[in-house]
C-alpha positions in Angstrom: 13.3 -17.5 13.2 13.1 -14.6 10.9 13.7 -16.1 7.3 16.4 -14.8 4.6 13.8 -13.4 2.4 12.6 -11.0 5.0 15.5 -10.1 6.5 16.6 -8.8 2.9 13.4 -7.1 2.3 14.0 -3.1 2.2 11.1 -3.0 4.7 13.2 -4.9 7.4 16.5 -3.2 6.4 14.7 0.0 7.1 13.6 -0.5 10.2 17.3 -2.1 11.0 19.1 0.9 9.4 16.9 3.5 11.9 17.5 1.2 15.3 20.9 1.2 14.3 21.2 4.9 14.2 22.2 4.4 10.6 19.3 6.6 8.9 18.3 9.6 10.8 14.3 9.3 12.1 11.9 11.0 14.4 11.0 9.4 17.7 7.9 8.0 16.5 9.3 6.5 13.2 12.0 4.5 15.9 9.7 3.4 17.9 7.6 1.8 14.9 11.2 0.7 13.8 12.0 -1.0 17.3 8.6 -2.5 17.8 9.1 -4.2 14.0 12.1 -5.7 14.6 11.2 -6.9 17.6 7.8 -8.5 17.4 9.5 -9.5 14.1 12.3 -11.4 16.4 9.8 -12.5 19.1 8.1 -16.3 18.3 5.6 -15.4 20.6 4.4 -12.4 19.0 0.7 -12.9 18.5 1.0 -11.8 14.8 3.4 -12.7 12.0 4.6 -11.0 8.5 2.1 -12.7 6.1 5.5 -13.7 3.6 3.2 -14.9 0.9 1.1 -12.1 0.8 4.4 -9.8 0.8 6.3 -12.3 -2.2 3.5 -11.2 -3.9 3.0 -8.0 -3.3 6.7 -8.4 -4.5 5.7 -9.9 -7.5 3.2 -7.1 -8.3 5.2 -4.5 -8.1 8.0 -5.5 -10.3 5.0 -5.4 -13.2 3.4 -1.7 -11.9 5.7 0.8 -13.5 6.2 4.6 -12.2 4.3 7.1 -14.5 6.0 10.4 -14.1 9.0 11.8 -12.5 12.9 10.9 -12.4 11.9 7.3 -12.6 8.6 7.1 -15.0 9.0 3.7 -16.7 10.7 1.8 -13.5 9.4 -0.8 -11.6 7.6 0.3 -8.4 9.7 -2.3 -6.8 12.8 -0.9 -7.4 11.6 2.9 -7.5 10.0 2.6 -3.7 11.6 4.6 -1.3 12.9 2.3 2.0 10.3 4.1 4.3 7.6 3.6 1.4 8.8 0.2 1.8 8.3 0.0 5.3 4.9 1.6 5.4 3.2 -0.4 2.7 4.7 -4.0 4.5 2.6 -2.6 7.9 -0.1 -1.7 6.6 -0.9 -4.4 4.5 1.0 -7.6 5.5 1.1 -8.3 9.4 -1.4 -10.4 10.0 -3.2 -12.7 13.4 -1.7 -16.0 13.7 -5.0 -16.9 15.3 -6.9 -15.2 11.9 -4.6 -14.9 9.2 -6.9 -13.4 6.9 -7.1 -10.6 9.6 -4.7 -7.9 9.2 -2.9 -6.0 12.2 -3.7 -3.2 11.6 -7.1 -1.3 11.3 -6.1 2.1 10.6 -1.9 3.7 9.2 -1.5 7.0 9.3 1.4 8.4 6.9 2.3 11.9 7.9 5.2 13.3 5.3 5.8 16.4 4.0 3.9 17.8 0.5 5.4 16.6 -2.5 7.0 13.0 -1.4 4.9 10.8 -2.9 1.6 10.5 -0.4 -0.6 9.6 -3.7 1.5 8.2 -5.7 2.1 5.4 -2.5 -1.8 5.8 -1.9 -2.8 5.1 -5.5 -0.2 1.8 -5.3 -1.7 0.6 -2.4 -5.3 0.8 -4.0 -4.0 -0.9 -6.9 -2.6 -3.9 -5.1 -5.9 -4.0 -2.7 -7.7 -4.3 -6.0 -5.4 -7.2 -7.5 -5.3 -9.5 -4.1 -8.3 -8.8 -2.1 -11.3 -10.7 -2.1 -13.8 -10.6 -5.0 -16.2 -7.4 -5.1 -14.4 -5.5 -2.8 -15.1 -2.0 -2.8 -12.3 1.3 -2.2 -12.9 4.4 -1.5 -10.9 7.6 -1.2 -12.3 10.4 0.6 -11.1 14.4 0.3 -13.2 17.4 1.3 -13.6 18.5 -2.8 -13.6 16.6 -5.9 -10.6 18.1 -7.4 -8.7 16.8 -4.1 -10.4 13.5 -4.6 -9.9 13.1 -8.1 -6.1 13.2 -7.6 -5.4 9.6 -5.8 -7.7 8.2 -9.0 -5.3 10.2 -11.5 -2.8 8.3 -9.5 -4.5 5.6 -10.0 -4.7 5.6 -14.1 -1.7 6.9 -14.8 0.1 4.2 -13.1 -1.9 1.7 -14.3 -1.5 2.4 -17.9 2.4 2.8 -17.5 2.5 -0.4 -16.3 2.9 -4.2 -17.9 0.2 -5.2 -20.6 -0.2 -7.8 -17.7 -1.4 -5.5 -15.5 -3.6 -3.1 -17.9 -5.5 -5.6 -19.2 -7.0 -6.4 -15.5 -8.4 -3.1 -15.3 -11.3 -0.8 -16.7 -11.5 2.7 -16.0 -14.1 4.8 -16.2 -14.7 8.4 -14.9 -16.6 8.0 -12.1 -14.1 4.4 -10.8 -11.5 2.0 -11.5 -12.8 -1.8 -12.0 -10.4 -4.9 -11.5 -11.6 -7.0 -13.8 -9.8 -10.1 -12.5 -11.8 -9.3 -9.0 -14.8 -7.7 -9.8 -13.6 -5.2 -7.1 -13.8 -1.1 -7.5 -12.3 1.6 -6.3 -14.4 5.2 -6.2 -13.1 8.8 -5.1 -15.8 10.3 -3.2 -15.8 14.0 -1.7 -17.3 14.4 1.5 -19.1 17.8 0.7 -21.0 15.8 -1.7 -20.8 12.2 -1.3 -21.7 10.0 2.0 -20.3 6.8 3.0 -23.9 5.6 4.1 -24.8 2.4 2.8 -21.0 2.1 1.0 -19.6 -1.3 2.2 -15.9 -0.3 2.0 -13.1 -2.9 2.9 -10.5 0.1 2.6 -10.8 3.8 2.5 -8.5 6.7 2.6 -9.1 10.4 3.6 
């Protein structure tokens, strides 16, 4: 039984909008959109949408502001696009019934043209990782130069500092990382011409 809550999510109303040949979508953004609503709709799916973790993920965003653009000063939650949405509940909040501290998914791939928000939802998805993860948890985001790896952390900073006294006061930031105070966890741009991920104990990293 799929409960209220989800089924109003923007996520699920997404995936409903593009099976119902309501928003135009590539094959492969269908298919992803078929397979959620129906391992959604099947009880013996072996994994399940984690609702606490998503309520508050939900909770989050409605305190992380946008920094720039059209819609600097909004809540993320309300600024999101539907497909932002739908990547960010994938990646972050199916889970194994049999382990649910084990996410679905090992590896999301966002492919979307330049200039639609690819850091910006990067950046937001470091940010919650650092607010809900376990303690000491360690982020990385990888790009073949530091300029290109210093953008996600720009991201990063801006966003944070746009965003509720609530959530500013759980960071520090630094030039070299961003530290969640609340978790003792950091996240680190790293370029690959320079930096190695040898001896780095990552729970999350991005290239």
């Amino acid at each position: 039984m799929v409960s209220s809550y989800l089924k109003a999510h923007p996520a699920y109303q997404y995936a409903r909008d593009v099976v119902e040949g309501k928003l135009t979508a590539g094959k492969y953004v269908k298919k992803a959109c078929c397979k959620f609503i129906s391992d959604v709709h099947n009880p013996d799916c072996e994994f399940f949408i984690d609702e606490d973790e998503l309520k508050k993920i939900d909770g989050l965003t409605k305190l992380i502001n946008m920094a720039t653009g059209l819609k600097a000063g909004t809540p993320t939650h309300d600024a999101l696009a539907p497909f932002q949405w739908f990547f960010l509940v994938n990646a972050l909040c199916w889970k194994y019934k049999q382990n649910p501290i084990k996410r679905r998914y090992e590896k999301s791939v966002l492919l979307i043209g330049r200039k639609s928000g690819k850091s910006f939802l990067v950046a937001l998805i470091f940010i919650l990782l650092l607010l809900i993860e376990p303690e000491y948890s360690e982020f990385y985001s990888v790009a073949p130069d530091k300029e290109l790896s210093s953008i996600v952390k720009k991201e990063v900073e801006q966003t944070i500092t746009a965003s509720h006294p609530s959530i500013q006061k759980q960071f520090q930031i630094t030039r070299s990382e961003v530290r969640c105070l609340l978790t003792k966890s950091k996240f680190i741009p790293l370029a690959n011409s320079e930096n190695r991920m040898d001896g780095k104990h990552s729970l999350i990293a991005v290239a």
